[in-house]
C-alpha positions as CSV (number, residue, x, y, z in Angstrom):
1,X,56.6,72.6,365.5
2,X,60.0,72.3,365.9
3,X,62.3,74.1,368.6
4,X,64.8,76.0,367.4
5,X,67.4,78.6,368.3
6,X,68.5,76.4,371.5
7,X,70.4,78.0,374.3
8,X,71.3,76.6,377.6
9,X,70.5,79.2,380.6
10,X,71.6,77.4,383.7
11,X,71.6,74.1,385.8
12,X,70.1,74.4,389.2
13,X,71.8,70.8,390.7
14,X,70.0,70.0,393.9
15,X,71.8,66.8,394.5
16,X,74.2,65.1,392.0
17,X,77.3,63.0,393.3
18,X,79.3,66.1,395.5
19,X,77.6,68.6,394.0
20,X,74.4,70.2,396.5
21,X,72.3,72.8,395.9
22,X,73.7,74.7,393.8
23,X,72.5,77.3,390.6
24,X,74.6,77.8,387.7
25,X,74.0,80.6,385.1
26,X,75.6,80.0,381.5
27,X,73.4,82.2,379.5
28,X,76.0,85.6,380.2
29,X,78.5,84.8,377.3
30,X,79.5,82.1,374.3
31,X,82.4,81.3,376.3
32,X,81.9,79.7,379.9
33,X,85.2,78.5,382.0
34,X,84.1,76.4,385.0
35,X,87.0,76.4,387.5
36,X,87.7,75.2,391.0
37,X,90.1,72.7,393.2
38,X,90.3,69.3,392.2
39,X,87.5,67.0,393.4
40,X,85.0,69.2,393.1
41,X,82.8,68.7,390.6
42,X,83.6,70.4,387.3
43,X,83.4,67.5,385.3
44,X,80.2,66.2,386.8
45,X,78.6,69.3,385.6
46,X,79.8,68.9,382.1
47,X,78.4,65.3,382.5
48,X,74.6,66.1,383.3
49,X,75.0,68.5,380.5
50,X,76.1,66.1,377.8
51,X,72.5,64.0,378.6
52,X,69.8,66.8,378.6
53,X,69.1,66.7,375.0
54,X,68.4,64.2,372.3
55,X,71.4,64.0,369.4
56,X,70.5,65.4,366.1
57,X,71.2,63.8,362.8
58,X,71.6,66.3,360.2
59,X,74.1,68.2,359.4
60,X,76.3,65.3,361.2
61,X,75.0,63.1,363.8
62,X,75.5,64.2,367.7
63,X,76.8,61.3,370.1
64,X,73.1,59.9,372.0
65,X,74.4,60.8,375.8
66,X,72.6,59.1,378.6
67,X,72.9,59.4,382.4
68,X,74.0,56.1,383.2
69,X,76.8,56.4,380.9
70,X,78.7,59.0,383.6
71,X,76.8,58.3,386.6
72,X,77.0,54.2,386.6
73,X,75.9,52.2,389.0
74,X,78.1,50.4,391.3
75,X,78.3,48.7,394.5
76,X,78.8,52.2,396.4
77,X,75.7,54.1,394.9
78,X,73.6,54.2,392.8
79,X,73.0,57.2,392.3
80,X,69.4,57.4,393.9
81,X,68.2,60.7,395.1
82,X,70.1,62.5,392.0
83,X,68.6,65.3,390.8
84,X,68.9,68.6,388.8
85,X,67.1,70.9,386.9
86,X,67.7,71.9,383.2
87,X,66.1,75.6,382.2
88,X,66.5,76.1,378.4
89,X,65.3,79.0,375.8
90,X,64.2,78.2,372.5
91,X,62.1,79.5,369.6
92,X,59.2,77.8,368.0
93,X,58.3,79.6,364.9
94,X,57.4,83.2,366.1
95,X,57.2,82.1,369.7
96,X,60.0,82.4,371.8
97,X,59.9,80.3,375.5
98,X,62.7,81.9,377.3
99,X,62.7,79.9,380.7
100,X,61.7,76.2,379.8
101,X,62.5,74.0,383.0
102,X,62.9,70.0,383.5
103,X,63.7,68.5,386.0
104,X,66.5,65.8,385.6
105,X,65.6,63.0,388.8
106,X,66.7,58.9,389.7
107,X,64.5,57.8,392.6
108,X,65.5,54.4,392.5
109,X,66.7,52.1,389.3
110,X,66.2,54.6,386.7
111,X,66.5,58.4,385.9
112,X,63.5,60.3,384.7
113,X,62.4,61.7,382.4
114,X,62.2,59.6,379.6
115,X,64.9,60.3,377.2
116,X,62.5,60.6,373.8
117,X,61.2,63.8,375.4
118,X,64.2,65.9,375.8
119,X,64.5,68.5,373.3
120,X,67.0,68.2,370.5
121,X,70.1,69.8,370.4
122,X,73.5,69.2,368.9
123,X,75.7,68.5,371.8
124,X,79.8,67.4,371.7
125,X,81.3,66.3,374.8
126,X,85.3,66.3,374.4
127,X,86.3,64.3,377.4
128,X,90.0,63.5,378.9
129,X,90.4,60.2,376.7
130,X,91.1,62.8,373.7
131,X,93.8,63.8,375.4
132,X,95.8,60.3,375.3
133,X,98.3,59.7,372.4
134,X,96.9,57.7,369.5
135,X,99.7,55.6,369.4
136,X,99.5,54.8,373.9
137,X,95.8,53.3,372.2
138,X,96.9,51.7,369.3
139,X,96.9,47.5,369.9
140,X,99.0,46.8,366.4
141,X,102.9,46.6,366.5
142,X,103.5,45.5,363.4
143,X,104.0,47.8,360.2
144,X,100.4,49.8,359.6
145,X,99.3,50.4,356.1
146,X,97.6,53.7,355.1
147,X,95.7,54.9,352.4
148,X,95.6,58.3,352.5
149,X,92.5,60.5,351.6
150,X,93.2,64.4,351.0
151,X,90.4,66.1,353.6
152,X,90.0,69.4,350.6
153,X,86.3,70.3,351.7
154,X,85.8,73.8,353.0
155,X,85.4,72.6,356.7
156,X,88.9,70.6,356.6
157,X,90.5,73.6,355.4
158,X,89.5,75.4,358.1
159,X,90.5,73.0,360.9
160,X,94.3,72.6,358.9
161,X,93.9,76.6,358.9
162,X,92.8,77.1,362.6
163,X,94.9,74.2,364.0
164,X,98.5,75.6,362.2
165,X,97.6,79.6,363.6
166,X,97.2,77.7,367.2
167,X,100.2,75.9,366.7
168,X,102.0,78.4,364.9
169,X,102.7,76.1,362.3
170,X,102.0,75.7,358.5
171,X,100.3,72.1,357.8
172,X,100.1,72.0,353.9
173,X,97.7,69.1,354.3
174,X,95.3,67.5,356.0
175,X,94.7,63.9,355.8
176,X,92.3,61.0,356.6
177,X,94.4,57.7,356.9
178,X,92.2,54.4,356.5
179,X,94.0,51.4,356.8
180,X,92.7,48.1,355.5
181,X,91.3,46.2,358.5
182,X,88.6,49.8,358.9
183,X,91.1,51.8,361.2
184,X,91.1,55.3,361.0
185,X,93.3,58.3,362.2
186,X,94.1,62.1,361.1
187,X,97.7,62.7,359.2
188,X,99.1,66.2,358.5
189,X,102.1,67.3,357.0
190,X,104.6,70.4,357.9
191,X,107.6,71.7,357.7
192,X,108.6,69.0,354.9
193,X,107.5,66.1,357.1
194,X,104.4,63.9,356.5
195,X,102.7,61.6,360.0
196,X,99.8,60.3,361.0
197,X,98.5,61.2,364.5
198,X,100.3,57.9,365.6
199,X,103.6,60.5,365.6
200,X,101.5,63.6,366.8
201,X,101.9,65.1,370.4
202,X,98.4,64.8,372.6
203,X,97.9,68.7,372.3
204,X,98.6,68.6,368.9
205,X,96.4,65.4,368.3
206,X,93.3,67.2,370.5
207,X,92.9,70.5,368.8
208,X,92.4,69.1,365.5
209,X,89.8,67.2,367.1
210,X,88.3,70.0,369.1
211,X,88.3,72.6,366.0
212,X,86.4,69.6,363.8
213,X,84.4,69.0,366.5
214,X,83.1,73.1,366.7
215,X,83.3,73.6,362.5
216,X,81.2,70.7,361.9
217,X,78.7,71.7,364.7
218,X,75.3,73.2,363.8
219,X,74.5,77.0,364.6
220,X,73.1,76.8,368.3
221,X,75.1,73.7,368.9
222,X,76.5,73.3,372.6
223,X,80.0,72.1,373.0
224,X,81.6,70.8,376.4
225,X,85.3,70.2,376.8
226,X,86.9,69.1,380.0
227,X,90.2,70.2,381.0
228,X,90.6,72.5,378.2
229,X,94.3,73.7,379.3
230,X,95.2,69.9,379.5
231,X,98.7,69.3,377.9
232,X,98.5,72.8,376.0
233,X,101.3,75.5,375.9
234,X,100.1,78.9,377.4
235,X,100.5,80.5,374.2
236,X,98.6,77.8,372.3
237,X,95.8,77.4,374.9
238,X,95.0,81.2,374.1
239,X,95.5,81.1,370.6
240,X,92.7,78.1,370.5
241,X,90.2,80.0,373.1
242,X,90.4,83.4,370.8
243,X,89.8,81.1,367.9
244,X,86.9,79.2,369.9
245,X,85.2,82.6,370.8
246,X,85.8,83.2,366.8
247,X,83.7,80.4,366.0
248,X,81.2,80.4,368.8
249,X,80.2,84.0,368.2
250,X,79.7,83.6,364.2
251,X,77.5,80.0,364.7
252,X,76.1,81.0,368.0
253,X,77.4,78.6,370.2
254,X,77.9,77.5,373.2
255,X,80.8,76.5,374.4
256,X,81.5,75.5,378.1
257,X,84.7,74.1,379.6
258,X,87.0,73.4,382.5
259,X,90.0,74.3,383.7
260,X,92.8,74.9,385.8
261,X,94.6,78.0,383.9
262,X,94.1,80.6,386.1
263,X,96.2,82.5,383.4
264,X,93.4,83.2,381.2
265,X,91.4,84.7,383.8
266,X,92.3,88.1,382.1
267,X,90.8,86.9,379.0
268,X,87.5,89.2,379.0
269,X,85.6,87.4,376.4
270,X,85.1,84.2,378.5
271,X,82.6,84.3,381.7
272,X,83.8,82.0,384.8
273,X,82.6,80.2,387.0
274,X,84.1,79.4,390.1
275,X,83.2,76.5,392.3
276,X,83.7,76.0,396.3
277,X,82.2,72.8,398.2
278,X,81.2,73.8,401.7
279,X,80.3,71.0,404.3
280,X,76.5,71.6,403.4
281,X,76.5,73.2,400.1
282,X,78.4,73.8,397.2
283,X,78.4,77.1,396.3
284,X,79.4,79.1,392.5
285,X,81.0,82.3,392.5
286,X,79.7,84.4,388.7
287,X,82.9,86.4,388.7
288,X,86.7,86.6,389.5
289,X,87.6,89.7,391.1
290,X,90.6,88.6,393.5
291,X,89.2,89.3,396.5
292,X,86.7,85.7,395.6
293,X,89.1,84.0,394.2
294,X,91.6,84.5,397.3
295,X,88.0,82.9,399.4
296,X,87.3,80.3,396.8
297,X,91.0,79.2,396.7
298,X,93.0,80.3,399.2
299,X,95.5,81.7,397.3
300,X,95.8,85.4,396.5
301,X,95.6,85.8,392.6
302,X,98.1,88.5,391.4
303,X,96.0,90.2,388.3
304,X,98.2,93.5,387.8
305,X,102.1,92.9,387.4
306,X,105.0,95.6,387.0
307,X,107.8,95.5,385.4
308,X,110.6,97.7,386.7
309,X,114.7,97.3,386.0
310,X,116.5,96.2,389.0
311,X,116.2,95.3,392.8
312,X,116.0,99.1,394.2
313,X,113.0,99.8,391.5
314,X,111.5,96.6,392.8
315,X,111.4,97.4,396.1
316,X,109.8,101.1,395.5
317,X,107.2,99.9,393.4
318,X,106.4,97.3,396.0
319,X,106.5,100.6,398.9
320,X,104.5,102.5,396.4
321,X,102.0,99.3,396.3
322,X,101.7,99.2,400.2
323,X,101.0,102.5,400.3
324,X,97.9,102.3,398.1
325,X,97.0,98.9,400.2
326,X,97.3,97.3,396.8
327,X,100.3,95.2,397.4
328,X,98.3,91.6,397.3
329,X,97.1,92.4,393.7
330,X,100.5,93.2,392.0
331,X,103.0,90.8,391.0
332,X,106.6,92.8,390.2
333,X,109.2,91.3,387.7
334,X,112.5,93.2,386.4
335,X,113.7,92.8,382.9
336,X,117.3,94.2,383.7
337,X,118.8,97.0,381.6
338,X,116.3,100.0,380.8
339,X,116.6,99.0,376.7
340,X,114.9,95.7,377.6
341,X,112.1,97.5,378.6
342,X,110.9,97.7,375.1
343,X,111.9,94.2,374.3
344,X,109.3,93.3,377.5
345,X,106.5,95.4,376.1
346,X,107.0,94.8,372.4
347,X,106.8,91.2,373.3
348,X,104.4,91.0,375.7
349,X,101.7,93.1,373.0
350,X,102.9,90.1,370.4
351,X,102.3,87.4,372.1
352,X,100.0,87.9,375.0
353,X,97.5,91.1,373.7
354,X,94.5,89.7,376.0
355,X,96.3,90.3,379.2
356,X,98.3,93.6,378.5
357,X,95.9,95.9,379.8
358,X,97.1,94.8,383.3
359,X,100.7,95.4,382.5
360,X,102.9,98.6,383.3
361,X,106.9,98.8,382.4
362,X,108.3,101.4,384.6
363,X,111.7,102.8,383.5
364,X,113.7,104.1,386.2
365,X,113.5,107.9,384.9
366,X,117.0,108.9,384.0
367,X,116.8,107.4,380.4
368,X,114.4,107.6,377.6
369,X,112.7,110.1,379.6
370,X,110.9,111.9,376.4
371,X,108.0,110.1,374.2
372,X,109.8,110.5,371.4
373,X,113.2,108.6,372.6
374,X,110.5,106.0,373.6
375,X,109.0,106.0,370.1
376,X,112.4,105.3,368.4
377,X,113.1,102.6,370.5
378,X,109.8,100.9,369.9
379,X,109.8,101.4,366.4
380,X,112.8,99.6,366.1
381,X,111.1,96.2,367.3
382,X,107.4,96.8,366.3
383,X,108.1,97.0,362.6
384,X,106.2,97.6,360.1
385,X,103.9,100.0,358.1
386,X,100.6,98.4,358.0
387,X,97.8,100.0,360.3
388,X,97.8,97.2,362.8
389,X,101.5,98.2,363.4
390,X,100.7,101.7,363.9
391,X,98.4,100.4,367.1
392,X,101.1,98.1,368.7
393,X,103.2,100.9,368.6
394,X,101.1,103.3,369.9
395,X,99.8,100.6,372.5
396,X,103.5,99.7,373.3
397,X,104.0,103.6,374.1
398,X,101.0,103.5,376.1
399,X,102.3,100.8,378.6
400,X,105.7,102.0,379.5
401,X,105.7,104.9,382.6
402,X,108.7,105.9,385.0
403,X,109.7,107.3,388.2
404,X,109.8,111.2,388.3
405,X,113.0,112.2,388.6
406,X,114.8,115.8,387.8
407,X,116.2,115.8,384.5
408,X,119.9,114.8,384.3
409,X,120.0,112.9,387.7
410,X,120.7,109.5,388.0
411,X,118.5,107.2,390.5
412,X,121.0,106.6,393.4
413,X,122.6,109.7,393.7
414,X,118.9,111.6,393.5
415,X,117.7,109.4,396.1
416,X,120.7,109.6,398.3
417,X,120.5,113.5,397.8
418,X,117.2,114.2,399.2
419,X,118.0,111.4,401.7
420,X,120.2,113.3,403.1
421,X,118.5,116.3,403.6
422,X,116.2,114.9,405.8
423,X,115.5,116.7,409.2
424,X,116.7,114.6,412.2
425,X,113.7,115.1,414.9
426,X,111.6,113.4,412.2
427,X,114.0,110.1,412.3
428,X,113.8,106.5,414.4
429,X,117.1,106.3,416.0
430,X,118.0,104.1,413.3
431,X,117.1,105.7,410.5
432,X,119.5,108.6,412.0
433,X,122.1,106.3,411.7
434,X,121.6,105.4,408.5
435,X,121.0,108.7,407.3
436,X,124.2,109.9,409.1
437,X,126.1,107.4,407.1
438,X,124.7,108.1,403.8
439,X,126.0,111.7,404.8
440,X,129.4,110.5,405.1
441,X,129.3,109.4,401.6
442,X,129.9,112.2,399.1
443,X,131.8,110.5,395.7
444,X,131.5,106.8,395.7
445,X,132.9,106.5,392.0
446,X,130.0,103.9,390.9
447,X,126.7,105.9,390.7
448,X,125.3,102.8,392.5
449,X,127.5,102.8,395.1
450,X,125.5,105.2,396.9
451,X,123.4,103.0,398.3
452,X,125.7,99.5,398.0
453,X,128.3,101.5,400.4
454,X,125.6,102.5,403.0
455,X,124.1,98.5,403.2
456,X,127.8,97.7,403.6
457,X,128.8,99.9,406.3
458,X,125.6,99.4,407.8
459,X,125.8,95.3,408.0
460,X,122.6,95.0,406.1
461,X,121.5,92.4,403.6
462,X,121.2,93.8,400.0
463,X,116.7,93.1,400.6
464,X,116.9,94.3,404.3
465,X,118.7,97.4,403.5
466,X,117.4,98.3,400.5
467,X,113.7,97.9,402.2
468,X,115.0,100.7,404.7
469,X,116.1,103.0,402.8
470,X,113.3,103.7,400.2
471,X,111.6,103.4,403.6
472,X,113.6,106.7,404.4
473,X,113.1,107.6,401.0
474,X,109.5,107.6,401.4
475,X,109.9,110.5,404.1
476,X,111.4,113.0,402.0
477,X,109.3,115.7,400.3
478,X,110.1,114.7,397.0
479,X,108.4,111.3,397.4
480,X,104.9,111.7,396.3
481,X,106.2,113.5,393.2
482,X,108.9,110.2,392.2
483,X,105.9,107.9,392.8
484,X,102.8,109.9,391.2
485,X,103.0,108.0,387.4
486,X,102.7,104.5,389.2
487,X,99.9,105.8,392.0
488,X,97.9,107.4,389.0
489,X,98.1,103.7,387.3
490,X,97.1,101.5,390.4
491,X,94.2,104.4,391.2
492,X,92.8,103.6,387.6
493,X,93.3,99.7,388.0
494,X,91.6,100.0,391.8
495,X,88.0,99.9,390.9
496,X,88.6,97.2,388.3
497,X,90.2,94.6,390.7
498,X,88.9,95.1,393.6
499,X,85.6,93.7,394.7
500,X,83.1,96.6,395.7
């Protein structure tokens, strides 16, 4: 009876090129982004798993993989003592065999076992030669002659469809261009202008051929794509991964990939995987709290960023963020004036939805204090009066917080206020000083000269003194109360982030 109902559940590699002993689980969602440093062994994985089963050839016929094709002999290896195991689920009429194992092994000149027993599947394997131009592979310099075929069927229409939301472009059609000597290429036209993927950029070129390559696939097909993120925009690479989980989740694919976009490692929908080599062992890391990835990579991943107005409300979100020993998992940005606030946010829930949850614009808290001063400001960018509108606003509203500050104050003469008023036995010998100066300083004319004239008379550097005085700042009574919106927001991210 035939198998059915195919799902890959993981590769356990015991030995294959740099990859040692090492399990890998894909059975947690459609989605599966393999990342890691260069060298070590993503693409080898998607290679063993373009080869463990036989093509199909109905609906469309699947490309017949073999080992030897990406693990060639040569004089260096060959490749003896490779081996890997394959577990797979499937369903045979009512039976279901949820952990079927084979073992994937070259001992010497040839790999076992023999290909007409591995179990059918439809498998696609997009490697990097999709990426290069058309016209870097095309030998003919003289003038190329096309005849155009209009590509009308239901599955054409959606790649045309899919491929102008990515791009954020209207194609009004879709093309197949045969030329007289049996060449053949894509050809699209937009915005007026008609051109054959001889004129299309490599990005462009690539996600017509990866959407065709997932519409035409089978239900329970298994698509692999190496270096996903190659030569894509960030805006397009997640437009194309929300349309991929789209498609994988209504045909019941799987689709695995790698990458190097740690940007989309807020996109929830996808599961990654994270591999490390060791001197002995390579090892797979099944999630991507920062705490890992900072061991996997050396580098600390920022997931939570801020968004505040100016230098002073930089560095008192970044106190705020030491204080909560959260520092190394927020990255801080300022927009500039407090109406670009809702600019920042309005844009940010247009264009980047999947990460927003990690976001937080903080207005300095002496304008648009009140929701519904925050409301008319939003509304006057998120416009609109279908429902979909009524949750970006409501989103946008949800996103924006501030400093507490006593109405009709302004920041710097607040801060320098209660500055002030700090008791003396509790001060450094410097921080008396500085304090004694800001005392000295009772009508600077510019509100912000409150604290620009105490880093001048001081000698400090605009950073330097700055850092000292919300220092000082953080002293004062008042200070839990300023900070208490942006400590209840890191609280609520803390679990989330931080590896337990």
């Amino acid at each position: 009876m035939a198998k059915s109902q195919l799902r890959l559940v993981k590769i356990e590699i015991h030995q294959l090129k740099g990859l040692r002993d090492v399990e890998i689980d894909f059975s947690e969602k459609p989605l599966i982004g393999i990342l890691g440093p260069n060298g070590v062994g993503k693409s080898t994985i998607l290679h063993a798993l373009s080869c463990v089963n036989n093509p199909v050839t109905t609906p469309f016929a699947s490309v017949n993989h073999r080992l030897s094709e990406f693990f060639t002999p040569t004089t260096h290896s060959i490749w003896a003592g490779s081996s890997f195991d394959i577990i797979q689920s499937f369903r045979e009429g009512v039976n279901i065999t949820p952990n079927h194992r084979t073992r994937f092994r070259k001992k010497h000149d040839r790999w076992s076992p023999r290909y007409s027993t591995r179990i059918e599947r439809y498998i696609s394997y997009i490697g990097i030669r999709t990426c290069v131009p058309r016209i870097e592979v095309e030998t003919k310099q003289a003038r190329i002659q096309f005849s155009t075929v209009p590509l009308t069927d239901v599955l054409s229409n959606k790649v045309r469809q899919y491929a102008g939301e990515i791009m954020n472009r209207n194609y009004n059609s879709y093309n197949e261009l045969n030329t007289p000597d049996g060449r053949q290429y894509i050809g699209v036209s937009a915005l007026g202008i008609t051109y054959s993927s001889l004129s299309m950029g490599a990005g462009e070129q690539r996600i017509f051929y990866i959407l065709g390559e997932l519409l035409k696939s089978p239900n329970y097909g298994l698509i692999l794509i190496d270096e996903i993120d190659l030569l894509l925009h960030q805006d397009a690479l997640f437009r194309l991964l929300k349309r991929i989980n789209q498609i994988a989740e209504e045909k019941h694919l799987q689709v695995i990939f790698t990458t190097h976009a740690q940007s989309i490692l807020s996109l929830d929908y996808i599961a990654f995987r994270h591999i490390y080599q060791t001197p002995t062992k390579t090892l797979c890391f099944n999630q991507t709290k920062p705490d890992a990835l900072q061991r996997l990579t050396g580098q600390q991943i920022r997931p939570l960023e801020i968004f505040v107005e100016d230098d002073l409300a930089h560095m008192l979100i970044k106190k705020i963020c030491s204080e909560e020993a959260m520092s190394k998992y927020v990255s801080i940005k300022e927009f500039g004036a407090a109406i670009n606030c809702f600019t920042a946010v309005c844009g940010a829930i247009l264009n980047h939805l999947d990460n927003i949850d990690n976001m937080l614009f903080v207005l300095d808290g002496d304008e648009y204090k009140s929701n519904d001063d925050k409301e008319e400001k939003i509304k006057r960018i998120l416009t609109g009066t279908a429902p979909e509108n009524d949750i970006q606003r409501n989103l946008a509203l949800t996103k924006i917080s501030q400093f507490n500050l006593p109405n009709d104050t302004r920041p710097e003469s607040y801060y320098h206020s209660i500055i002030c008023q700090l008791a003396d036995d509790i001060l450094s010998a410097e921080q008396l000083e500085i304090v004694q100066v800001a005392r000295q300083i009772q009508n600077p004319g510019d509100i912000h000269n409150f604290f620009n004239d105490i880093i001048e008379r001081m000698d400090l550097g605009r950073e330097i003194g700055l850092n000292k005085l919300v220092d000082l700042l953080s002293l004062t009574d008042e200070w839990s109360n300023i900070k208490s919106n942006i400590k209840q927001w890191l609280d609520e991210k803390r679990d989330v982030i931080i590896e337990s």
